[in-house]
TIVO-2410 file (N, C-alpha, C; in nm, 3 decimals):
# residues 85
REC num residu      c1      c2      c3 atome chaine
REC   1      X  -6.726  -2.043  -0.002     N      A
REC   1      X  -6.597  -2.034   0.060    CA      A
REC   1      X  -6.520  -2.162   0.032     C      A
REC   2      X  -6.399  -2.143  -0.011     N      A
REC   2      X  -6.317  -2.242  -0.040    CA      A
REC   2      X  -6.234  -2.351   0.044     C      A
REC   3      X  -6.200  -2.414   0.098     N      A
REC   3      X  -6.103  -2.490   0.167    CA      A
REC   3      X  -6.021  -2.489   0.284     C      A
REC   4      X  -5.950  -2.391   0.166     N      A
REC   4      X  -5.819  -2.316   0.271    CA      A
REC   4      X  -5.859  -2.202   0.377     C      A
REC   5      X  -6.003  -2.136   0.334     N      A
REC   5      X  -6.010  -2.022   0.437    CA      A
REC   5      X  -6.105  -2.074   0.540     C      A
REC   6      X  -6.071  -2.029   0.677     N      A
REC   6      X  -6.105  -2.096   0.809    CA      A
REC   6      X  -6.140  -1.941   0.866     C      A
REC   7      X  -6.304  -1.936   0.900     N      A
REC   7      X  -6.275  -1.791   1.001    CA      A
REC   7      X  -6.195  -1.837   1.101     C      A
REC   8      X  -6.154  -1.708   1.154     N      A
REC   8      X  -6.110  -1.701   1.284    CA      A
REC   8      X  -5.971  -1.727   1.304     C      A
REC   9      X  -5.922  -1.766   1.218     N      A
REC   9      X  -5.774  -1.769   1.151    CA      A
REC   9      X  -5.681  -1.683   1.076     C      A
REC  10      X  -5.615  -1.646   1.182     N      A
REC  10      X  -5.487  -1.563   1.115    CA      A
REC  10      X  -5.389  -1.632   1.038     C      A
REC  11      X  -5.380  -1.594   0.875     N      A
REC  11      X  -5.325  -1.700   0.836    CA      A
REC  11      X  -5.170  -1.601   0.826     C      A
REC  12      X  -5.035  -1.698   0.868     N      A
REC  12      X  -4.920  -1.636   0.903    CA      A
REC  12      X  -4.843  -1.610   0.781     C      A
REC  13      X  -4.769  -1.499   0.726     N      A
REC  13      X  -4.686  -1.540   0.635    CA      A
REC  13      X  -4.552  -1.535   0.650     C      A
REC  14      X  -4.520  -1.643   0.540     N      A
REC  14      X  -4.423  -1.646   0.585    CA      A
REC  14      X  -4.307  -1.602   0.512     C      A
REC  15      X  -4.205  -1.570   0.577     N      A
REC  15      X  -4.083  -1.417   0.516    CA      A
REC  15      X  -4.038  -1.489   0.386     C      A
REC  16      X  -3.978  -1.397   0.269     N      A
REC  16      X  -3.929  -1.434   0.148    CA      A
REC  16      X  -3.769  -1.475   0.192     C      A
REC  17      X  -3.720  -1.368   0.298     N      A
REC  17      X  -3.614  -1.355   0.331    CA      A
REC  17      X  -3.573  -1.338   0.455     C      A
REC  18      X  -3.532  -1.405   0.494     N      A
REC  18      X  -3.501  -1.331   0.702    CA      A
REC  18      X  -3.338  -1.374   0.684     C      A
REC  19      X  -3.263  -1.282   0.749     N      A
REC  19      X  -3.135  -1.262   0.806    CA      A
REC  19      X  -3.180  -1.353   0.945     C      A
REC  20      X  -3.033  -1.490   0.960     N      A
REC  20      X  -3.054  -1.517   1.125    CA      A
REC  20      X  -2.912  -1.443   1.196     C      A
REC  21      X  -2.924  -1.421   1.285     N      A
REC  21      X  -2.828  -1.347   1.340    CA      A
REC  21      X  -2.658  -1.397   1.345     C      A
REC  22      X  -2.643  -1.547   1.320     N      A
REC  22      X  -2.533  -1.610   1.332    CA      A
REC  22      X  -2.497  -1.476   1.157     C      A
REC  23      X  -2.625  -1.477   1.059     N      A
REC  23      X  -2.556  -1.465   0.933    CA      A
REC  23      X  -2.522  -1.283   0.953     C      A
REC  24      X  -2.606  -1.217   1.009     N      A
REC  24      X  -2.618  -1.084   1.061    CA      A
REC  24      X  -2.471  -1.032   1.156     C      A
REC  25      X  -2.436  -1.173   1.180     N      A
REC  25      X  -2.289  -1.114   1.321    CA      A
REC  25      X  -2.188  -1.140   1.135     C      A
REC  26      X  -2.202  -1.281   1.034     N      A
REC  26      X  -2.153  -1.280   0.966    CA      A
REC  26      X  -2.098  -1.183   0.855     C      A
REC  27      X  -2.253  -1.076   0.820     N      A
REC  27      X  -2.196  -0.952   0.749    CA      A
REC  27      X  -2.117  -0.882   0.859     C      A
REC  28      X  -2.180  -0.852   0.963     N      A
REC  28      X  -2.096  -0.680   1.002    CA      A
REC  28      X  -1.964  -0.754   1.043     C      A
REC  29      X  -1.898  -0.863   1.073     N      A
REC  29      X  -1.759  -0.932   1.056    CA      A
REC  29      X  -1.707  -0.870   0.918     C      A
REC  30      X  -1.729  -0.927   0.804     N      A
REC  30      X  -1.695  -0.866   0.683    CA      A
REC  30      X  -1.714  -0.764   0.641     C      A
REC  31      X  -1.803  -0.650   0.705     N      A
REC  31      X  -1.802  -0.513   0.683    CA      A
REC  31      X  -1.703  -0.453   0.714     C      A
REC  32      X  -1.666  -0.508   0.873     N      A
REC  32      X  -1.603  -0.396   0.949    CA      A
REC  32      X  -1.405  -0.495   0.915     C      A
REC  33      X  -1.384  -0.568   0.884     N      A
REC  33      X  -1.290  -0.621   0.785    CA      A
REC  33      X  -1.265  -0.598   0.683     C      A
REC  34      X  -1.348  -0.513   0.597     N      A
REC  34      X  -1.327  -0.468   0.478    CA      A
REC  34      X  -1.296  -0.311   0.490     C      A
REC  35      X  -1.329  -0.218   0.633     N      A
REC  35      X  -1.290  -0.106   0.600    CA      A
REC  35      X  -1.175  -0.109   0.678     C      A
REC  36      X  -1.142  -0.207   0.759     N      A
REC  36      X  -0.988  -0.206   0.808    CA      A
REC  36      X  -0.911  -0.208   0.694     C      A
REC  37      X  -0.944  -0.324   0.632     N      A
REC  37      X  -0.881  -0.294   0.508    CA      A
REC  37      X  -0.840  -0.185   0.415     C      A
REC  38      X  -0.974  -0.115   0.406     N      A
REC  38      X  -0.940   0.013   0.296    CA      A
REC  38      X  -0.862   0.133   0.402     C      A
REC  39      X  -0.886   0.102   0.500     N      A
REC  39      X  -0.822   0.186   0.598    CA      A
REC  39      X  -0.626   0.161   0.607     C      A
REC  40      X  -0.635   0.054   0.604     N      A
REC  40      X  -0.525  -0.001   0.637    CA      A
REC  40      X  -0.371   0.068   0.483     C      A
REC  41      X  -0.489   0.030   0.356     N      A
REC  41      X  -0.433   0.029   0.230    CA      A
REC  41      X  -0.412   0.219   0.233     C      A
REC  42      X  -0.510   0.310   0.287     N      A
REC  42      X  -0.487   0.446   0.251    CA      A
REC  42      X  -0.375   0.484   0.383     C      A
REC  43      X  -0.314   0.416   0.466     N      A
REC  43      X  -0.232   0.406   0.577    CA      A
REC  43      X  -0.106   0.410   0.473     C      A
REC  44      X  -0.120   0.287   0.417     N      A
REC  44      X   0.024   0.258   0.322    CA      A
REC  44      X   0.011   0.331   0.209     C      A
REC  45      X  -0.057   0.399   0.112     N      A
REC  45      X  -0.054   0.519   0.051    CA      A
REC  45      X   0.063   0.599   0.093     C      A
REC  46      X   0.017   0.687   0.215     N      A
REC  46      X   0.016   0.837   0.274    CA      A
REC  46      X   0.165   0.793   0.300     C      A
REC  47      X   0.186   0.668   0.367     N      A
REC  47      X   0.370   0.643   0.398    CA      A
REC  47      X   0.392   0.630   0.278     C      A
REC  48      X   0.364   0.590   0.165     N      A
REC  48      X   0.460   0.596   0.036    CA      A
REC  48      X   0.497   0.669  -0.010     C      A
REC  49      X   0.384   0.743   0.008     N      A
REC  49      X   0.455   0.906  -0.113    CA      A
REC  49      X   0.472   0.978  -0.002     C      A
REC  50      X   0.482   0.974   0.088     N      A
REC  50      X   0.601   1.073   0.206    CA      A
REC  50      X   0.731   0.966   0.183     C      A
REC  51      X   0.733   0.865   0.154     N      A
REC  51      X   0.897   0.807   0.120    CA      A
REC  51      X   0.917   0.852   0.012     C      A
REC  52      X   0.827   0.794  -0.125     N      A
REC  52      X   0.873   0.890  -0.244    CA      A
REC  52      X   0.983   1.051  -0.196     C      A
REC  53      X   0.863   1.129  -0.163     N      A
REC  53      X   0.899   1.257  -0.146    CA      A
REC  53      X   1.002   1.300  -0.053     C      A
REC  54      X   1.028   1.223   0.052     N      A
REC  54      X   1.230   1.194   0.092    CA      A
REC  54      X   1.302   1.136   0.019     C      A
REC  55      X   1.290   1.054  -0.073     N      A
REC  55      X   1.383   1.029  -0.160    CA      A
REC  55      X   1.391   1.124  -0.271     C      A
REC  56      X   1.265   1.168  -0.366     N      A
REC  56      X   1.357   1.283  -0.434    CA      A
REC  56      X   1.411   1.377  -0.386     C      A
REC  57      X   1.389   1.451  -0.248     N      A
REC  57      X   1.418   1.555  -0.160    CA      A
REC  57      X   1.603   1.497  -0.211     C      A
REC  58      X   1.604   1.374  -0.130     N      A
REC  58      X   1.751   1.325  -0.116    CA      A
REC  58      X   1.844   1.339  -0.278     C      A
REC  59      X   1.773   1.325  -0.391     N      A
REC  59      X   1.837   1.326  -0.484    CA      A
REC  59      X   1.859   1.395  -0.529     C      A
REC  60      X   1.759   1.544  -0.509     N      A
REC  60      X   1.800   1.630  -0.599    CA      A
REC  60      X   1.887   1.716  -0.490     C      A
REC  61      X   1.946   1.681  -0.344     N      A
REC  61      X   2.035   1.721  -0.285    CA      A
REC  61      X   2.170   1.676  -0.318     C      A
REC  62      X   2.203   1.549  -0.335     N      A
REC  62      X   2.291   1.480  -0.337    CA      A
REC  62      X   2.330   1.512  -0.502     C      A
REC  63      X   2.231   1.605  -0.603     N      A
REC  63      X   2.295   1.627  -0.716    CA      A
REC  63      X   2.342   1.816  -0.712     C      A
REC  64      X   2.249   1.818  -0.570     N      A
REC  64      X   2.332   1.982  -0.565    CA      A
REC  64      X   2.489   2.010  -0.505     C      A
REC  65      X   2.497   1.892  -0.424     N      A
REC  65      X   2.637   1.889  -0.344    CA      A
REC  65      X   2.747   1.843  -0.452     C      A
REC  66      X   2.822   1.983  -0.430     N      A
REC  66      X   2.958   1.934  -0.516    CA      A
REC  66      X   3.002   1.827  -0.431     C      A
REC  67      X   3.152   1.735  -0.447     N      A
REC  67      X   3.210   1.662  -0.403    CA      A
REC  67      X   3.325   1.643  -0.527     C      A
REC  68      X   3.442   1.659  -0.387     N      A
REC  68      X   3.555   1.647  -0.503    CA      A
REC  68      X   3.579   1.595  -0.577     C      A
REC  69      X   3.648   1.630  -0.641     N      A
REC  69      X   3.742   1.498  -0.781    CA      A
REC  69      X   3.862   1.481  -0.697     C      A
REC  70      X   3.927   1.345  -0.735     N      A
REC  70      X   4.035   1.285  -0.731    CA      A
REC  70      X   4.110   1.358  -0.816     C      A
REC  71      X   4.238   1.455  -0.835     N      A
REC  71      X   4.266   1.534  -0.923    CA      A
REC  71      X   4.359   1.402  -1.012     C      A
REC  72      X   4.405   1.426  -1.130     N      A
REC  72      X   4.476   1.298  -1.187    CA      A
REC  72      X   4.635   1.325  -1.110     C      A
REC  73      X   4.702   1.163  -1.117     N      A
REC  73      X   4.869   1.239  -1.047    CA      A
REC  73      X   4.947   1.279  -1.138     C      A
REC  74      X   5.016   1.338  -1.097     N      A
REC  74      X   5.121   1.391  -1.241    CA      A
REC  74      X   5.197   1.237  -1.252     C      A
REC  75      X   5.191   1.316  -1.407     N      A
REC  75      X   5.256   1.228  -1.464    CA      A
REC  75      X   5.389   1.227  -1.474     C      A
REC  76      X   5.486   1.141  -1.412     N      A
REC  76      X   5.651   1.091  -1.365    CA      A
REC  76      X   5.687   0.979  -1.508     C      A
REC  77      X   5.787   1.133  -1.538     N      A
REC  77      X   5.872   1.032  -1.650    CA      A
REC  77      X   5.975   1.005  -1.629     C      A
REC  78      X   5.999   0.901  -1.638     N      A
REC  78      X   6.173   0.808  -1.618    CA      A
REC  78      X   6.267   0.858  -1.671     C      A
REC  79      X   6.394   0.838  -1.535     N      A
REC  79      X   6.498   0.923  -1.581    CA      A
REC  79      X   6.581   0.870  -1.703     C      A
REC  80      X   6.623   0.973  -1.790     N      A
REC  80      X   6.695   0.853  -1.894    CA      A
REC  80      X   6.796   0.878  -1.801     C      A
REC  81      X   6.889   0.730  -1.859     N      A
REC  81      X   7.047   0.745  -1.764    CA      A
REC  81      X   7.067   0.738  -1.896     C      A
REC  82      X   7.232   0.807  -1.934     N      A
REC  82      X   7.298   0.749  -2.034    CA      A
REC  82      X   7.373   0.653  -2.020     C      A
REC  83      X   7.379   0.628  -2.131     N      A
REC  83      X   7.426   0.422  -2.065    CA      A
REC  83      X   7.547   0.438  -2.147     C      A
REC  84      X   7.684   0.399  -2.135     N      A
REC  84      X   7.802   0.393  -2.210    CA      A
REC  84      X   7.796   0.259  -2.350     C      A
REC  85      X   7.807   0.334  -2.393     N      A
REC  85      X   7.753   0.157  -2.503    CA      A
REC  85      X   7.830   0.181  -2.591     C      A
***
């Protein structure tokens, strides 16, 4: 028997990796910040193209509505006078 092994000894191991909870509160902070986010961004989507889609609504109205013309004024020609000359 070698050195290191001791009956009666549980020998402990120890983790490759442990999460401490300060870092554990640290992800689900940035989890739940990141789907506000994607939440937030498909929010401003859904209002855009419902604005898009009132504005072409609006244009292709505003190209169905006649609206008058200014008709041109007649045209006033000057009286000749005859002039004694």
């Amino acid at each position: 028997m070698g050195i290191a092994f001791k009956p009666g000894v549980v020998k402990k191991r120890m983790p490759v990796a442990q999460i401490t909870r300060p870092g554990l509160a640290a992800i689900a902070l940035s989890v739940a910040l990141l789907w506000g986010c994607l939440f937030g961004e498909h929010v401003m989507n859904r209002r855009a193209l419902r604005e898009r889609a009132q504005v072409m609504r609006q244009v292709v109205r505003s190209r169905q509505r006649t609206e008058p013309v200014v008709a041109p004024s007649p045209l006033v020609r000057p009286r000749v006078r005859p002039t004694a000359g």
